[in-house]
Wavefront OBJ file of the C-alpha trace (Angstrom):
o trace
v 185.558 -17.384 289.216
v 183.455 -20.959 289.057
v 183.344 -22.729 285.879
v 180.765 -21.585 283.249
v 178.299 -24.466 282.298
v 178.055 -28.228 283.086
v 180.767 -30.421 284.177
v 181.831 -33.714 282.104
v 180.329 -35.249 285.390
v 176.984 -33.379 285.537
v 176.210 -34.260 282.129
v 176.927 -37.809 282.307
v 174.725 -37.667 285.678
v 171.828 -36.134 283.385
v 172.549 -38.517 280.698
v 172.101 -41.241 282.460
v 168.928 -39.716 283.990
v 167.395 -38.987 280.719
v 168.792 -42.661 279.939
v 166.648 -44.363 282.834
v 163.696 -42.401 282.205
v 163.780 -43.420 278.345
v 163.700 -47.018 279.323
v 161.609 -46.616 282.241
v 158.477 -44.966 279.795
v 159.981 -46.013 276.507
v 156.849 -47.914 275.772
v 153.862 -45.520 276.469
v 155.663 -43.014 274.515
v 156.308 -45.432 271.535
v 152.921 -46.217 271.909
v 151.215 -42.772 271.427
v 154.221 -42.036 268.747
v 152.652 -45.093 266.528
v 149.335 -43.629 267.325
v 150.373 -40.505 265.840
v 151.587 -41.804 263.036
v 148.634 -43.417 262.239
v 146.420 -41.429 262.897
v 148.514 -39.110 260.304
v 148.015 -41.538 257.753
v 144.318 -41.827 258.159
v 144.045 -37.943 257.604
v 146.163 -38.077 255.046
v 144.048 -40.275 252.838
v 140.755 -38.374 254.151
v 142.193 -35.143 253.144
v 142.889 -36.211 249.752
v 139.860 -37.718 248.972
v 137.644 -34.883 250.764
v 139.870 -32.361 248.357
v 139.288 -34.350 245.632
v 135.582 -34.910 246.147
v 135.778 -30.766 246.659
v 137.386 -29.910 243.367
v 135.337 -32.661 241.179
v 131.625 -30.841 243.174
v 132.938 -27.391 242.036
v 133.753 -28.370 238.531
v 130.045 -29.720 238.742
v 128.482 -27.067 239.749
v 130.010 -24.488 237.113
v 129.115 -26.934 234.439
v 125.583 -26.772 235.563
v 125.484 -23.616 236.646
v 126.534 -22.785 232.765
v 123.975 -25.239 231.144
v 121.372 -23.243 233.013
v 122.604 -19.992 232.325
v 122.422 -20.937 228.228
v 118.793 -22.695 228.880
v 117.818 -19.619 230.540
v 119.057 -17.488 227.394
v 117.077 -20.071 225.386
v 114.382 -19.492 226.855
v 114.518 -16.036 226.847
v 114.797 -15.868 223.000
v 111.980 -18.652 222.304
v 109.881 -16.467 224.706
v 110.562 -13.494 222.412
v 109.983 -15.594 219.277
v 106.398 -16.409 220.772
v 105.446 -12.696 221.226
v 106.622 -12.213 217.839
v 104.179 -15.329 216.653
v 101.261 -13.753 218.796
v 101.881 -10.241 217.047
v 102.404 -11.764 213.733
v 99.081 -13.654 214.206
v 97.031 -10.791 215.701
v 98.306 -8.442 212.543
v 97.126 -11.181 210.126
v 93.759 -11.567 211.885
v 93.509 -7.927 212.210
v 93.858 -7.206 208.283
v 91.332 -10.302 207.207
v 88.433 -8.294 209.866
v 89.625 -5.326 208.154
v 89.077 -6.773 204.787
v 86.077 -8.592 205.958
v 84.503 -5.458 206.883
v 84.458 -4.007 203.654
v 83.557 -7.339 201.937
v 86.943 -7.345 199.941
v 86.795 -11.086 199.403
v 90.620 -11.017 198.037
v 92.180 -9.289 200.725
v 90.419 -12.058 203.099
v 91.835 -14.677 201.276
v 95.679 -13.513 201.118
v 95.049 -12.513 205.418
v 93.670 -16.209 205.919
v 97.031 -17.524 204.174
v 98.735 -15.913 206.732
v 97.209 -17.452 209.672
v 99.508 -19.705 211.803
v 98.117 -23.163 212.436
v 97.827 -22.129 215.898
v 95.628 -19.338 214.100
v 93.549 -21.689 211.539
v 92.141 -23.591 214.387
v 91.449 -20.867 216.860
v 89.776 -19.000 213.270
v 87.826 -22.017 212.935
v 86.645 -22.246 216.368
v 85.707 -18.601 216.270
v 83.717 -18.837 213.123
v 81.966 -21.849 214.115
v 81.069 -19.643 217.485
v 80.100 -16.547 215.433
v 78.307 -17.906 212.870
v 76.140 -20.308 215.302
v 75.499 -16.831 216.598
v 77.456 -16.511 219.143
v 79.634 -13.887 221.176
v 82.489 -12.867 219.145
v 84.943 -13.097 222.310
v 87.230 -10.416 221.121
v 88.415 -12.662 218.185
v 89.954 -15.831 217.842
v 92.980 -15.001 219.314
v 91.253 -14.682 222.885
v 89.562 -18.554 221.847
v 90.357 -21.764 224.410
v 91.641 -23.242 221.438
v 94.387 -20.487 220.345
v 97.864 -21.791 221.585
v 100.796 -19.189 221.399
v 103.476 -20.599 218.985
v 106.314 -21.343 220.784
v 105.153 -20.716 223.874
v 105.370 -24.670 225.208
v 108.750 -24.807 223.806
v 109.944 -21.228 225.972
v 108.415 -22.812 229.220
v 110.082 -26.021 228.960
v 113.420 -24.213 228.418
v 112.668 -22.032 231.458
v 111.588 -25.181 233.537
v 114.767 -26.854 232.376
v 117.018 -23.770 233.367
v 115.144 -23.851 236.966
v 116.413 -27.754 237.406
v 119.672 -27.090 236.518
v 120.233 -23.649 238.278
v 119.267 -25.784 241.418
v 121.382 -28.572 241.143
v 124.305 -26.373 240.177
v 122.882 -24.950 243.789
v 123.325 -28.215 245.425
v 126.568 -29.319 243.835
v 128.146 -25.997 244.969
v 126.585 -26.670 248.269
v 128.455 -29.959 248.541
v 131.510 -28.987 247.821
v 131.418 -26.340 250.671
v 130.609 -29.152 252.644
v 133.735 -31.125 251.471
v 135.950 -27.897 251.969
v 134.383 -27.748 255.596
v 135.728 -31.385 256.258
v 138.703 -30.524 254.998
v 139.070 -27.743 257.517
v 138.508 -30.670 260.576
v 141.286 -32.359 258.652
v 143.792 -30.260 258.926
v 142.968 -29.727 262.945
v 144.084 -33.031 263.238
v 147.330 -32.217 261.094
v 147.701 -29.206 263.531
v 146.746 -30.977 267.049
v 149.512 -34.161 265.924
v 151.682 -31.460 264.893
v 152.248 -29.503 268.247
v 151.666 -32.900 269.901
v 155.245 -34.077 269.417
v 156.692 -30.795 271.478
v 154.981 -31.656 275.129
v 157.214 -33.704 276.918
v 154.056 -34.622 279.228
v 152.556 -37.732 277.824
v 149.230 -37.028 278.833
v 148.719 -33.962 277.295
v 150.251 -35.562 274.149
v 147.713 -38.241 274.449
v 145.151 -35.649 274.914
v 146.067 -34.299 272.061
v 145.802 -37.816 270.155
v 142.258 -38.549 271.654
v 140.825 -35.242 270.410
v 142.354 -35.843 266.737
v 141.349 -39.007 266.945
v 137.621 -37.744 267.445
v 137.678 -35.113 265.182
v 139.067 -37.654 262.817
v 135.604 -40.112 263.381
v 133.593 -36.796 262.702
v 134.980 -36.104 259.388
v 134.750 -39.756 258.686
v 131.393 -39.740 258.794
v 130.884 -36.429 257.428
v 132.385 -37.621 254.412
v 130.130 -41.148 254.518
v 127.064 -39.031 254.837
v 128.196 -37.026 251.797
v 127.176 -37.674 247.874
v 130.311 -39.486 246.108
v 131.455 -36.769 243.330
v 130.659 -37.007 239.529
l 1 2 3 4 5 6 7 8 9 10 11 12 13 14 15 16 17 18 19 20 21 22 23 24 25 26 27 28 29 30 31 32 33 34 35 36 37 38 39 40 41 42 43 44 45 46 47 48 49 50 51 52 53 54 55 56 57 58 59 60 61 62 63 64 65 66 67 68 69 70 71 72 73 74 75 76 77 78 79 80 81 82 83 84 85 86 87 88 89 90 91 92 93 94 95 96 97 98 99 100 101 102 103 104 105 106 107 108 109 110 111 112 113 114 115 116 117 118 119 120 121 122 123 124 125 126 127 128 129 130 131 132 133 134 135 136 137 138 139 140 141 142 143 144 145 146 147 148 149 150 151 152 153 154 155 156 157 158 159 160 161 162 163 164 165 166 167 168 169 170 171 172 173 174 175 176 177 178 179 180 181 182 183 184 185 186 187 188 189 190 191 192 193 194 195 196 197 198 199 200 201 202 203 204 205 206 207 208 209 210 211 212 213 214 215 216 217 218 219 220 221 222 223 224 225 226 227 228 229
């Protein structure tokens, strides 16, 4: 039966082939190791920063994204407090035409005290318009000159609830963006990675090349990007 496996003298004879061929590309394949390795570096310092830049967008985003929730609640309630002014005011308004119509001076007195200032100076307007003989315009309430308590206030908070909403929008937006980058990153991790294991030194340098310009991409996704908060 022959011998099972290499002889001492075959695997000198492929040691010293492997030997020979070391020396003979030693170089090119140092070469496109250091190229590797740097290449890893750069990536590593892109991924942190992009994952940084990622986390410190998303943190921004729910912070805003919170603000404009609250504004929005704000709003909400000063936009109920206005109704409740506009009620308030017709009521009072409604019992001084009441008391007006049956010439009960008193009763017009104590419904005039309740007038808002909003109220006073539509009521004023409106008397001026009735008096000079004017249409009556379905009371002072329905006068140029009436403006709803609270009512500027409730807008603004809605308006300011709108701004943030959208930039909580934005921020969120960008950190997708960072997350995407991050995802070209860690091609590059994976293309170096299986790189090593072809014994072929162009396909390993093929491998390098196309890292190296998914690398430039990211680069300059990451320029084009908004630094984080």
């Amino acid at each position: 039966m022959g011998e099972a496996g290499l002889s001492a003298a075959e695997v000198g004879k492929e040691i010293s082939q492997h030997r020979q061929h070391t020396l003979d590309h030693g170089d090119a394949a140092r070469g496109i190791a250091v190229a590797e390795a740097l290449l890893l570096a750069v990536v590593a310092v892109l991924t942190a920063w992009s994952g940084y830049a990622s986390a410190k967008w998303s943190t921004e985003s729910r912070l805003l994204l919170s603000q404009a929730s609250a504004a929005r609640t704000e709003a909400a309630t000063a936009t109920v407090e206005a109704d409740e002014a506009r009620n308030f005011d017709e009521e009072s308004f409604a019992l001084w035409f009441t008391a007006f119509s049956v010439g009960n001076e008193e009763a017009m007195t104590t419904a005039e005290a309740m007038f808002s200032p909003q109220l006073d100076v539509a009521f004023d307007a409106w008397s001026e318009q009735v008096g000079a003989g004017g249409e009556t315009g379905g009371g002072p309430l329905q006068m140029p000159e009436y403006e709803r308590p609270g009512l500027d206030e409730a807008r603004s908070l809605e308006a300011e609830a709108t701004a943030l909403s959208d930039e909580g929008a934005a921020a969120g937006a960008t950190a997708d963006d960072f997350v995407r980058t991050t995802l070209y990153l860690a091609s590059v991790l994976f293309l170096v990675g299986i790189s090593g294991h072809f014994r072929v030194r162009a396909a390993r340098a093929s491998l390098v090349v196309v890292g190296l310009g998914l690398t430039l991409f990211a680069s300059l996704q990451i320029i084009g990007l908004p630094i984080p908060p």
